[in-house]
Structure formats: C-alpha cells, structure tokens
C-alpha positions, 0 to 999 in steps of 0.5 A, a space after each residue: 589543688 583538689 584532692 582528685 587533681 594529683 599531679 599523676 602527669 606533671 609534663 600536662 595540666 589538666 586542660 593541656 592533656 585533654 588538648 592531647 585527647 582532642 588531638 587524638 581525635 583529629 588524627 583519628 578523622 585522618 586515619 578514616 579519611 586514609 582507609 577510604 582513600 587508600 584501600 580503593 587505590 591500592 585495589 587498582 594499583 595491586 589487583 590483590 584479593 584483599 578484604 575492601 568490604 571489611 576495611 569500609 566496615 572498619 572505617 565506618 566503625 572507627 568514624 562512629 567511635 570517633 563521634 562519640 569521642 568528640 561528644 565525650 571531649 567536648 561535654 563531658 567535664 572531666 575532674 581530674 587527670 585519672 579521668 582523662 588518663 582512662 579515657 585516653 588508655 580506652 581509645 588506645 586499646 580500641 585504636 590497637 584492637 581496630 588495627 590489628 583487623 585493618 592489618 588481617 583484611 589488608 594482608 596480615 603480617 605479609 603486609 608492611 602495612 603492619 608497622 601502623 601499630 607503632 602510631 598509637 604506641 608513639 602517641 602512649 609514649 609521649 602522652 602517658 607514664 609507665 607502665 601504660 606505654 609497655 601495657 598497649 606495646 604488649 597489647 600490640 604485640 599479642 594482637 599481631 602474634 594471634 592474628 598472624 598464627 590464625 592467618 598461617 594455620 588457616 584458622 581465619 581467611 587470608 588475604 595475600 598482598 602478594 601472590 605467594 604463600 610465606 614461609 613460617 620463618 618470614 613470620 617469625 622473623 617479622 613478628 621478631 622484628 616488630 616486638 623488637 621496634 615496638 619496645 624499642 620504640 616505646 623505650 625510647 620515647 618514654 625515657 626521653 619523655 620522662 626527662 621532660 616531665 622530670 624538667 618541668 617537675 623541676 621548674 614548676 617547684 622552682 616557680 613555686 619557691 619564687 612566687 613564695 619568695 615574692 609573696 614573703 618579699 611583698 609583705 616583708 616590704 609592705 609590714 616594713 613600710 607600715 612599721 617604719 613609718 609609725 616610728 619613724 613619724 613619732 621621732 620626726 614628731 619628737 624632734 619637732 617638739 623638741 625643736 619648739 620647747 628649746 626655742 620657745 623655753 630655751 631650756 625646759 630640760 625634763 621635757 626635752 629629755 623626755 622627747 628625746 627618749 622617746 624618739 631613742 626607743 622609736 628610733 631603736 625600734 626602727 633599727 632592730 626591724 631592719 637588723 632582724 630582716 637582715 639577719 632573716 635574709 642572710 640565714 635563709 640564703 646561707 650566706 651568714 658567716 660561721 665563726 667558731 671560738 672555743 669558749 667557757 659556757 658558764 663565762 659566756 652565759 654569765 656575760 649574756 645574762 648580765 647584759 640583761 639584768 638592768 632591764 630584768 631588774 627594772 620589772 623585779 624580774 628574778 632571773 635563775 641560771 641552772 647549768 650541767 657543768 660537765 663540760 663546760 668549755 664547747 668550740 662553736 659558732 658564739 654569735 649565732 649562739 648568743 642571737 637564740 639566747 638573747 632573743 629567748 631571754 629578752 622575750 622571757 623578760 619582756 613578757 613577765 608579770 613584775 615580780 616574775 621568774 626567768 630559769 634559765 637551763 644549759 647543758 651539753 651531753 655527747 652529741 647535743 647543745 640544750 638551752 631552756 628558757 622558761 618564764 611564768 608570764 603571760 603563755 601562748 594559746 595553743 592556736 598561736 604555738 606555730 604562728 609565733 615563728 610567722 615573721 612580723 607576727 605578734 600575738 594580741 596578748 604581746 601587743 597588749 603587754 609589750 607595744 613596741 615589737 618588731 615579730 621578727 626575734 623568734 623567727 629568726 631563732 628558728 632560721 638559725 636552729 635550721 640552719 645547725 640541724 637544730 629543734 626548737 620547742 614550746 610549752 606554753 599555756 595562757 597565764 601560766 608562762 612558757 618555756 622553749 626548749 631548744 637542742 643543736 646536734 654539736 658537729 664533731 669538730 665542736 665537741 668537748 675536748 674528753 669527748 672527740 
C-alpha cells in the first residue's frame, strides 16, 4: 500500500469513498431542483414577504459550485484518502455556510425549515470520522446562533414566515433544541458508524490472516509436492534395483544393502518433512499438548546428547557440555524442550567441518531457561539470519554441506520458543561458526523448587 494510502476511513477504500463524494453531489442537484420547486409554491400557498430573489441567487450559486464538484470528482485523480476527506470537509462547510443564508431569506429560525442543517451533519456522520462530525455540528450551530441574533436585533433584515414577531424565548428555546438534536444526532450516527468501521477493521485483518494462511498453506503443499517426490522417486528406484539384483544375481548383498540404505535415508527424509509440517501445524494452532514432568537437566541433557554422539563421532565431531548446575532439577514441558535441543544440536553437528567443535551452554536463574548451542562450521550470512526460520528454506551453503534437508527444524524451534513467550537468538558469521542463543521465561509453577 503507498504511504499516502493510510487506512484514516477503514468503513471506505479509496474508490467507495469517492462513490460517497459523487453521491453528495447528486443530492446536491435535488436540493437546487428543491429551492426552484418549493420557494415559488410556498410564496402562493403562504403569501409571505420571504427573500425569493435572494433563494434563486442561492440555488444559481450552489448549481455553479456543484459543477465545479462534478468537474473535480470526475478528473481529478485523487491519491489518497486525505485528499478526498478535504475535499468532502470543504463542500460540507460550503453546503452549512450556503444553508444558513437559504434559512435567514426563507424565515430564519421562525422558520422549521431550519432543521435542514441536519442533512449535512448526517451525511458527516456517516461519511467522516471524529472529530469532523462535531467540527460542522459546531459550525452549524454557530451559523444559526449569528444569523438568528442578527435577525432579532435587526442587525440584518428579516423575513417573517408568519406574521407575528417572536418572542426571544422562542429563540432560545429553538436554538436550544436545535444545538441539543444537532450533537445528539451526530453522537448517535457516528457511534453507531464507528462500530461498522471497527467491524470491518475486524474482518478485513481476518481476511488478511487467511489469504496469509492460504498462501503459506499453497506453498507448504506445493514444496511438500516437490520434496516428497524426489525421495519418493529414489526409494521407488531403489526397490526396483533391488528388486532386478535379487532376481538376476540372487544374492549380490553389498549392493542390496547398499540400496536398501539408501531408500532408508530417502524414506527418512520423507517422513521427517511430514512429522516436522505436523508439529509446525499444531504449535501454531495451539493445539500442541503441554506435558510437564519434573526432571534432572544434567540426567536429560546427558540422554539428548548421547543419542547424538554416534553421528557426531562419525565426522570427528567433539561435542563439550558447559552447565550452570545451580539448580538442576526444573519441572517443565520435556518434549517441547527436547525438539529445540535437538533440532539445535543435529544442526550444529551437521553443519561442522570434520574434526569440529560442538559447546553446548545450559543454565537457569530465577525467571529464566538459557540453552546456547555453538558450532565452528560453515556460518550464516548476514542477509540469511531471518531467513533460516522461513519454513522450507535452506541456505545455498546448507544445501551444498548437507543435501538431504527438509528447512522445517528451526521453524519449528522458533514456533515453540513463541509459544512459551521464549527469544531465539543468532550470531553467525560465514566460515566462523554459529551460535543460537535461546531463553524461556519459566512459569512459576516451573520454577526451582528453593526458588517459588
């Protein structure tokens, strides 16, 4: 969206609101066609010593500032709504300045004729936010109130609807009642507008949280498609091969074994992608199911890391365990726990020089859970720091190290550290390694025992 194009009038988009502005415009032409009408009828019907030149003068006026409107509406390419709001606030101060002379030449306040202020305040209240609404009821208001003491201390001519004189009282009283249904009035339909514009504030980001939901549910099925497929095609293409070998050979083993590895690792693959999209799909729905246990860190991360140290030892990887053993006994949710661990870890490991280094931090103070896994492998570029947590994405540097990937690990790292409140952080330099950093406020219940 442009910058000029703020979102000032949610109820309107840019083009519905200049709709309203030629709207206004049409009930401008009824109005001139109204005074032509009506003013020569009620001279015959009343006989009063009204201002009927002055009225044709009014209408031939208002008929001429019309025009220009038109002209304005029609080729003038407005850019964004400040633009429009103006030019709809100006014909609305014109429309009250133009109304309060056709009231003073047709009666003045003597005359119920008066109460036409209230279309232009209705159309502000339905068309425009505050406080423009309560600026032209005010504007209205200080219009009728001048004309009418001019009127009544014969400051200007008057013209009597009626034959008798009225008294001040009657003044005030209808200048009362009129500030009263003028606020009122205005009160009431911008409150009851503002509702609709918070309604459609409300639908128009829920329909923007669901063409986002569609877009990421489109590609997530369209990189599923593409990702499945090519493993999917090498275990087909494995079986196969081994299918042939066992009937040509019956019994060339290295090679079968060989195959059937490799259709394992493809088919490993296929089923991490799919786990990970699940786990993705019920974190950001909430629907992921919290089990808190009490457990020794030092017991549980000693488990974690030996799960790993087959595949760490197979690239001479070293892996070093530095805990703050302060408190070491934490009651927490384990298995949302154990996914950012791993996830960080086999990362680490996968993404190591052979012959590297994997540090492993850990530690807890009085409101926090810190977890740093550092590596010296192959680094982030700074332009991929944000990106890494994109679902599916992998950095050309990862696909070269490491080919077989699904990019679904650390998003998933970051849906769960949102989830508990949590802050990941990366510190990565190409060639030089990288570290996250990662911190989980503990809830109170999860606290150390010395500690709640």
């Amino acid at each position: 969206m442009p910058n000029g194009e703020q979102i000032i009038f949610p109820f309107y988009t840019l083009g519905s609101f200049k709709e309203r502005i030629k709207w206004l415009i049409n009930i401008r032409w009824l109005a001139v066609f109204a005074i032509l009408a009506i003013v020569p009828l009620n001279n015959i019907i009343f006989k009063a010593n009204l201002g009927y030149p002055q009225t044709y003068i009014i209408a031939s006026v208002l008929m001429l500032l019309n025009i220009i409107y038109y002209y304005i509406y029609e080729y003038y390419y407005f850019e964004h709504f400040r633009q429009e709001v103006i030019f709809m606030e100006i014909q609305l101060l014109i429309d009250l300045t133009i109304i309060s002379l056709f009231i003073h030449f047709i009666g003045g306040i003597n005359n119920p004729f008066y109460f036409i202020y209230l279309i232009p305040m209705i159309i502000s209240g339905i068309l425009l936010k505050a406080p423009l609404p309560y600026i032209n009821a005010l504007f209205a208001c200080l219009l009728l109130t001048l004309w009418s003491f001019l009127e009544f201390y014969g400051i200007v001519k008057i013209y009597f609807i009626q034959a008798s004189e009225f008294h001040i009282s009657i003044l005030w009283t209808s200048l009362i009642s009129f500030y009263f249904l003028s606020f009122t009035l205005t009160y009431i339909i911008n409150d009851f507008i503002s509702k609709y514009r918070d309604l459609k504030k409300l639908i128009d980001k829920k329909s923007e949280l669901l063409e986002q939901t569609i877009d990421e549910r489109n590609r997530m099925f369209r990189f599923t498609a593409h990702e499945i497929k090519s493993p999917m095609n090498t275990i087909r293409t494995m079986l196969g091969i081994v299918k042939m070998l066992y009937q040509k050979d019956k019994g060339d083993e290295e090679k079968i074994m060989e195959m059937i590895d490799r259709a394992e690792t493809r088919s490993d693959q296929v089923l991490r992608i799919v786990k990970d999209m699940i786990e993705i799909a019920h974190y950001k729905a909430g629907q992921e199911e919290e089990k808190f246990t009490t457990r020794s860190l030092s017991d549980w991360v000693g488990e974690q890391i030996e799960d790993y140290c087959h595949y760490a030892e197979r690239k001479n990887i070293q892996i070093n365990y530095i805990s703050d053993k302060t408190y070491d006994e934490l009651y927490f949710d384990f298995d949302s726990l154990e996914k950012i661990f791993t996830n960080l870890l086999s990362n680490a490991i996968r993404y190591s020089h052979e012959n590297g280094k994997v540090e492993i931090r850990l530690s807890i103070d009085e409101d926090n859970f810190y977890l740093s896994v550092k590596d010296n492998g192959i680094g982030i570029k700074a332009e991929d720091k944000q990106k890494i947590f994109e679902e599916f994405y992998r950095s050309p540097e990862a696909k070269e190290k490491e080919y077989i990937g699904t990019g679904l690990g650390l998003p998933l790292v970051k849906q769960i550290v949102n989830k508990f409140n949590g802050s990941i952080e990366v510190e990565s330099e190409p060639e030089q390694g990288t570290e996250f950093k990662v911190t989980i406020p503990i809830p109170e219940k999860s606290k150390p025992a010395n500690q709640r």
